[in-house]
Wavefront OBJ file of the C-alpha trace (Angstrom):
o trace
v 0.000 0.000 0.000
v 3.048 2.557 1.006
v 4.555 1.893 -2.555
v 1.143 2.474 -4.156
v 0.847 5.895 -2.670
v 4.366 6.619 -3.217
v 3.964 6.005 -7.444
v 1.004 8.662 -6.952
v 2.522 10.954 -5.088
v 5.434 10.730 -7.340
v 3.532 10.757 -11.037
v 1.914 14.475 -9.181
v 4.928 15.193 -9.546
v 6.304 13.991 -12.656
v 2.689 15.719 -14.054
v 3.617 18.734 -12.727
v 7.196 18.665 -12.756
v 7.489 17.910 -16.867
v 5.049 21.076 -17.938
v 6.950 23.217 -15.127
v 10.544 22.569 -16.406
v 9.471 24.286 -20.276
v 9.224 28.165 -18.303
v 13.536 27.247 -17.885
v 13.741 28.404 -21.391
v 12.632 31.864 -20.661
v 15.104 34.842 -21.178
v 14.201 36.390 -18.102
v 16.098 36.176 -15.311
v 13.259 36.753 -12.689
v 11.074 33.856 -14.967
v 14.137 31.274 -14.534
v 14.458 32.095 -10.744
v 10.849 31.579 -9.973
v 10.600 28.588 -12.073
v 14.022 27.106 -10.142
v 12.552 27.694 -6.720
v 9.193 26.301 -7.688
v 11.053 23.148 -8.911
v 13.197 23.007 -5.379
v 10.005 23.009 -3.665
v 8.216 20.156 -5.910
v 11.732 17.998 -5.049
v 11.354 19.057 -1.435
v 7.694 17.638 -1.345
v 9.139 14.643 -2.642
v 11.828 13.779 -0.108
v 9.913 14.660 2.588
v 6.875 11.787 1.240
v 9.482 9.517 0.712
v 11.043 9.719 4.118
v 7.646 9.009 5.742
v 7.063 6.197 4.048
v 10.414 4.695 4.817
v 12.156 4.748 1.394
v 15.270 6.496 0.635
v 14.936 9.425 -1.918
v 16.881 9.953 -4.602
v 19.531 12.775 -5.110
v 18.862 15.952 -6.630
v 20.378 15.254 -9.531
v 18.953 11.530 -10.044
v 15.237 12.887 -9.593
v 15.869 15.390 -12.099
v 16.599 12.861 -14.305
v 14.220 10.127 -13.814
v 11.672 12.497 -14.432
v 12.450 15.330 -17.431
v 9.583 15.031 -19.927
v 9.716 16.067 -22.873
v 10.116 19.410 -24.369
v 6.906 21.784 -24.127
v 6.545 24.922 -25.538
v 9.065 28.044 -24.840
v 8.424 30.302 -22.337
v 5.161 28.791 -21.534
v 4.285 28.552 -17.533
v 1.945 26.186 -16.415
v -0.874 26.804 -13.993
v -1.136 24.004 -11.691
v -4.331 24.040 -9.440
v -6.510 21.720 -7.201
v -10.075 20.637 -8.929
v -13.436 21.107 -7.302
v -13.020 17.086 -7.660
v -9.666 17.078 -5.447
v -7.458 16.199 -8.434
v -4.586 18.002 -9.375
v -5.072 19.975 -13.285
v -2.655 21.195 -15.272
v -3.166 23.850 -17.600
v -6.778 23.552 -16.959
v -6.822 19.624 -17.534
v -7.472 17.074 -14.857
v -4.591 14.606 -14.327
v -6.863 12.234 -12.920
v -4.614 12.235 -9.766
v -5.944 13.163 -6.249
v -4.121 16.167 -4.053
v -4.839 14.394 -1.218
v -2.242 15.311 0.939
v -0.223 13.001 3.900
v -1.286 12.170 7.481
v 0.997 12.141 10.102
v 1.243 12.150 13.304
v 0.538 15.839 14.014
v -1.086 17.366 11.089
v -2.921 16.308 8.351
v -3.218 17.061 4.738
v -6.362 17.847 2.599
v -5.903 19.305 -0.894
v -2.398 20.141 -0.013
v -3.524 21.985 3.371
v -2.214 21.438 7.086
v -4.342 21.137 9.977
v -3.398 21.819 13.706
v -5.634 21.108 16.557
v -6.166 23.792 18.996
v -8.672 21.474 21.501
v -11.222 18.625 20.490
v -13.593 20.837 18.306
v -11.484 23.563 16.624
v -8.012 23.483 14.339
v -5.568 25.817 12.293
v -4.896 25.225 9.551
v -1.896 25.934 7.225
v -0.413 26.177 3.948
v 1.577 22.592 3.871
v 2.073 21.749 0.062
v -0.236 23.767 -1.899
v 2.678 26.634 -1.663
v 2.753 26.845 -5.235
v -1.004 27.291 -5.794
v -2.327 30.317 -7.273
v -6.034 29.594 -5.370
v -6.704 28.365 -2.469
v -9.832 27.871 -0.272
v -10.297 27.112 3.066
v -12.394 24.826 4.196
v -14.788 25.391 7.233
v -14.267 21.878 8.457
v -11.880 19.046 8.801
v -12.544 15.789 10.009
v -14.262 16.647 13.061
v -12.544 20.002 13.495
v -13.976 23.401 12.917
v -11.642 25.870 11.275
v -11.037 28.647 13.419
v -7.437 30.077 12.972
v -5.465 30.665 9.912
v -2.381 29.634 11.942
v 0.592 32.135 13.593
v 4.077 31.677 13.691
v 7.302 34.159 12.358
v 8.468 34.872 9.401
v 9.446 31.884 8.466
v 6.846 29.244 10.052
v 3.315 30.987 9.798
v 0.583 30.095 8.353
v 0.981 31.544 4.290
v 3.797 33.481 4.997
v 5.705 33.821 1.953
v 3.152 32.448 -0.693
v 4.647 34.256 -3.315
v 2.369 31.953 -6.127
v -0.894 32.898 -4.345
v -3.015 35.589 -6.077
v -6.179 34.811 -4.137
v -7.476 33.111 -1.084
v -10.939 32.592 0.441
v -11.258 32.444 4.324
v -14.577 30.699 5.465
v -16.266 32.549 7.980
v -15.630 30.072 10.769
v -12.399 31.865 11.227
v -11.757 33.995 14.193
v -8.421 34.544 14.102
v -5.669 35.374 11.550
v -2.526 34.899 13.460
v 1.135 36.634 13.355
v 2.533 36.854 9.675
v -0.410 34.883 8.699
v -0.226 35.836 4.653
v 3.156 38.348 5.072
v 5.002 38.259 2.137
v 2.373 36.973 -0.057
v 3.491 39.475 -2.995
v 1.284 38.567 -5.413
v -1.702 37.870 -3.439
v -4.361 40.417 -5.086
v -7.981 38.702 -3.831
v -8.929 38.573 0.053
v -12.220 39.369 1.714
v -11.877 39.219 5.572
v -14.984 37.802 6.776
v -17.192 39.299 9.226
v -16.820 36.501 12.080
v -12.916 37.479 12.246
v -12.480 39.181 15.599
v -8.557 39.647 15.675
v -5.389 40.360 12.879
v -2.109 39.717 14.266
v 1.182 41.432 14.210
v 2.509 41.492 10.010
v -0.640 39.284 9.212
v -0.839 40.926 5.868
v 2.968 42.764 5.619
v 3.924 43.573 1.813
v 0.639 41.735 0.408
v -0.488 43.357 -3.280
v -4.120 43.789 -2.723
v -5.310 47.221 -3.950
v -8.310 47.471 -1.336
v -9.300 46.174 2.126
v -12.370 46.180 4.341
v -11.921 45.515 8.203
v -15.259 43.872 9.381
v -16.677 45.558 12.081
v -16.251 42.267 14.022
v -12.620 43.244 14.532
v -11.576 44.323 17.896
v -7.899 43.687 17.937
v -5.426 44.422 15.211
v -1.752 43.650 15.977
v 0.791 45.947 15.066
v 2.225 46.160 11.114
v -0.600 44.327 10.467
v -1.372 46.006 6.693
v 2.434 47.709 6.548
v 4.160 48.142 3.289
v 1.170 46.705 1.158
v 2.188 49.304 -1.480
v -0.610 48.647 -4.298
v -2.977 49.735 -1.398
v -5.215 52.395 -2.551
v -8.632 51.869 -0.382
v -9.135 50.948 3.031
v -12.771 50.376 4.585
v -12.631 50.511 8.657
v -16.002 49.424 9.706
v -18.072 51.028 12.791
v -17.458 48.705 15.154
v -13.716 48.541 14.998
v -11.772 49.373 18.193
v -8.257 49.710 17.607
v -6.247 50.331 15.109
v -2.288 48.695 15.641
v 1.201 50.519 16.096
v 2.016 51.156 12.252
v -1.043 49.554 10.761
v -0.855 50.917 7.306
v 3.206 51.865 8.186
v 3.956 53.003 4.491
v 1.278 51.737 2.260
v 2.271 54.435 -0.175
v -0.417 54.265 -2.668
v -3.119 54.959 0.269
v -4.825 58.593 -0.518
v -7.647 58.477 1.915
v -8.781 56.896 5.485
v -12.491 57.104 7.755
v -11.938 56.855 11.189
v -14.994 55.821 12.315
v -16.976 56.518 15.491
v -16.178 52.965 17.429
v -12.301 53.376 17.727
v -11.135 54.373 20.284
v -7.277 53.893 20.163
v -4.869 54.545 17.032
v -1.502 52.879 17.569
v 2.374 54.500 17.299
v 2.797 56.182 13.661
v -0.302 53.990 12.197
v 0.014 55.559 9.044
v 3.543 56.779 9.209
v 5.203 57.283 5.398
v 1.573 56.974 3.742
v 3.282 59.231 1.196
v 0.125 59.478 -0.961
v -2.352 60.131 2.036
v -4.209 63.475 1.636
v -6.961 62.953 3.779
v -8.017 61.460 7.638
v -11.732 61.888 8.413
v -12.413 61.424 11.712
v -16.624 60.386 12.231
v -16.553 61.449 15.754
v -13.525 64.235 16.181
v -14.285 65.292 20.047
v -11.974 63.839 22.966
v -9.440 62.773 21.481
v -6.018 63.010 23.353
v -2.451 62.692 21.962
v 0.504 60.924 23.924
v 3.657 60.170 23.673
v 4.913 56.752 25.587
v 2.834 53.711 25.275
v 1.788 52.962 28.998
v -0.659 56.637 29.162
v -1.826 54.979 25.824
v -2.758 51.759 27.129
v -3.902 52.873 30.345
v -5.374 56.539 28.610
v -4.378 59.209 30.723
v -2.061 62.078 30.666
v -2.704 62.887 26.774
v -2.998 66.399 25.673
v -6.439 66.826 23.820
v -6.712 67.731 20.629
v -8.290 70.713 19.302
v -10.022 69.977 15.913
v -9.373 70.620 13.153
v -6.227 72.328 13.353
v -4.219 69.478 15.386
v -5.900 67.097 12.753
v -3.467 67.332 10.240
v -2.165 64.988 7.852
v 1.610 65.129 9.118
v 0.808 63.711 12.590
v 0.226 60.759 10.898
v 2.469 60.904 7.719
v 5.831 62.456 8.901
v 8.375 59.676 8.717
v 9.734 58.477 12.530
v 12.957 57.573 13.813
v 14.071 55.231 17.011
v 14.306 58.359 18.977
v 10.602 58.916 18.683
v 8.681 61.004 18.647
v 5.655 58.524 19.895
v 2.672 59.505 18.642
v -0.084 57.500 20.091
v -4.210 58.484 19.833
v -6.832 57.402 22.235
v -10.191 58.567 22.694
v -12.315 58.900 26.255
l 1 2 3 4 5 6 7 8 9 10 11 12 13 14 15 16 17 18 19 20 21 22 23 24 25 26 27 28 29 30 31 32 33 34 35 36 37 38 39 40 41 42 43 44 45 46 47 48 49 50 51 52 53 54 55 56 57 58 59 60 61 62 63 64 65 66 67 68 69 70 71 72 73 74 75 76 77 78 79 80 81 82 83 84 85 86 87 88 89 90 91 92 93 94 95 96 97 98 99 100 101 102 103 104 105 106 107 108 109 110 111 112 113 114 115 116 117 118 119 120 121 122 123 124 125 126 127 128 129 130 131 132 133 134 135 136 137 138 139 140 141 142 143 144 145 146 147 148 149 150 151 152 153 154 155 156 157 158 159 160 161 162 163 164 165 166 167 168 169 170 171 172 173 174 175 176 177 178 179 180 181 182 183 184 185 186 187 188 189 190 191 192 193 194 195 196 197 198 199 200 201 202 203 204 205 206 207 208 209 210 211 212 213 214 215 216 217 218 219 220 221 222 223 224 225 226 227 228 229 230 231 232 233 234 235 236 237 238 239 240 241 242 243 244 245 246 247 248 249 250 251 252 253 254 255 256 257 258 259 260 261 262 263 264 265 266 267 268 269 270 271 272 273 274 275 276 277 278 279 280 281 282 283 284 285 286 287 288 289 290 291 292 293 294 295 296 297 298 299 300 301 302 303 304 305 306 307 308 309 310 311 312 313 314 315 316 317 318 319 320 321 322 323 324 325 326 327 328 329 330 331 332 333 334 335 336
């Protein structure tokens, strides 16, 4: 049975693997890179099935080999995607082979997805080997697990950090949390929607995505700190009534951003939230009375000992613009 799932696992990859290796005759240097990575990553899949099914792998150099197909045409880059039927397509066309991912002993694989428990009734859940996918969507369930957290970690261990294939992603709305670097460095991730049962963003959930627009649900009542920084195709952001807080450097230089709505529900706006926002001509503020300015983060937290701000003339656009440095000055909002 091991062997029989280990020929599957490895014609995916020969499938894949022999339309993915025509995009090496490309001129461009950035194409060939890409392409090289991607085909690091399919031989990294490999080892790691072949180790937990107790075979030895094959080098490098012999897998490259034993499974070159033949020439396609130049320049062309295949789009390799997961069916509504589970099976991996090529190019559009089924394979006929299943994406089922592996089980282990701590996670487990469906469609090329990861799933952590957090107790008996609700899991994270991860990229695991659909890293090259342009789509993904997250299921709501697995097994007997509800689907609560798209899963935290660094920059190196989160969730879809550094998903540099993914252009769009669906989040079901049984998701409550989207943990640190959840999606950071997803740089060609376009397509998001944040879905209204989502109650907290974590610290560089989003960092350097591409999306062009954002809407915070108003079901959103913490948001970690960088959580939307350097997303520099960011043009429109929606902050629904309800929100609370907004995070030390939220939107830290999101360049492209030309206007914001404060509305009435928040109450706190974090260290520089919009610092180097070079494009950002105008803050509206729904509810502009009581609000204080302060400069260390413990008056913040605790909000006391602010000097209030007289609107509209403290309002301006270089409190929250003007670049910082690691002298300070802090510039920290809260309102009574």
């Amino acid at each position: 049975m091991k062997k029989y799932f280990l020929l599957v696992a490895i014609l995916v990859i020969v499938l894949a693997f022999s339309v993915v290796l025509v995009a090496c005759n490309d001129d461009s240097t950035d194409s060939t890179d890409n392409t090289n990575s991607e085909i690091m990553a399919i031989y990294e899949s490999y080892v790691a099935y072949a180790q937990e099914n107790g075979t030895t792998p094959l080098s490098y150099e012999e897998w490259l080999a034993s499974i070159k197909g033949e020439p396609g045409k130049d320049g062309h880059t295949p789009e390799i995607t997961i069916g509504e039927n589970g099976n991996w397509f090529v190019d559009g066309v089924d394979t006929g082979v299943s994406a089922q991912g592996s089980t282990s002993k701590d996670h487990n694989g469906t469609e090329g997805l990861e799933f952590y428990p957090i107790n008996d009734t609700e899991c994270a859940v991860a990229v695991g080997t659909a890293r090259l996918l342009h789509e993904i969507v997250i299921p709501s369930t697995y097994k007997n697990y509800t689907v609560t957290t798209i899963l935290g970690g660094d920059e190196l261990s989160a969730g879809f950090v550094g998903c540099s294939s993914l252009t769009s992603i669906t989040i079901p709305d049984s998701v409550t949390s989207i943990g640190d670097w959840a999606f950071g460095g997803c740089s060609s991730l376009t397509s998001i929607t944040i879905p209204n049962s989502v109650t907290s963003i974590g610290n560089y959930a989003f960092v350097s995505c591409a999306f062009t627009s954002i809407v915070i649900p108003s079901s959103v009542t913490s948001m970690g700190y960088d959580a939307f920084s350097s997303c520099k195709s960011l043009t429109s952001v929606v902050i629904e009534d309800g929100v609370t807080s907004i995070g030390n450097w939220a939107f830290n230089y999101c360049t492209s951003l030309t206007s914001v709505t404060i509305p009435n529900s928040v109450t706190s706006i974090g260290n520089w939230a919009f610092c180097g926002c070079t494009s950002l001509t105008s803050i509206e503020f729904e509810d502009t009375t009581d609000w204080y300015r302060v400069g260390n983060k413990t008056d913040w937290e605790n909000k006391e000992n602010g000097t209030l701000i007289t609107y509209p003339q403290d309002f301006g656009i270089n409190e929250f613009v003007s670049d910082y440095t690691n002298n300070g000055p802090y510039r920290f909002w809260y309102k009574k």
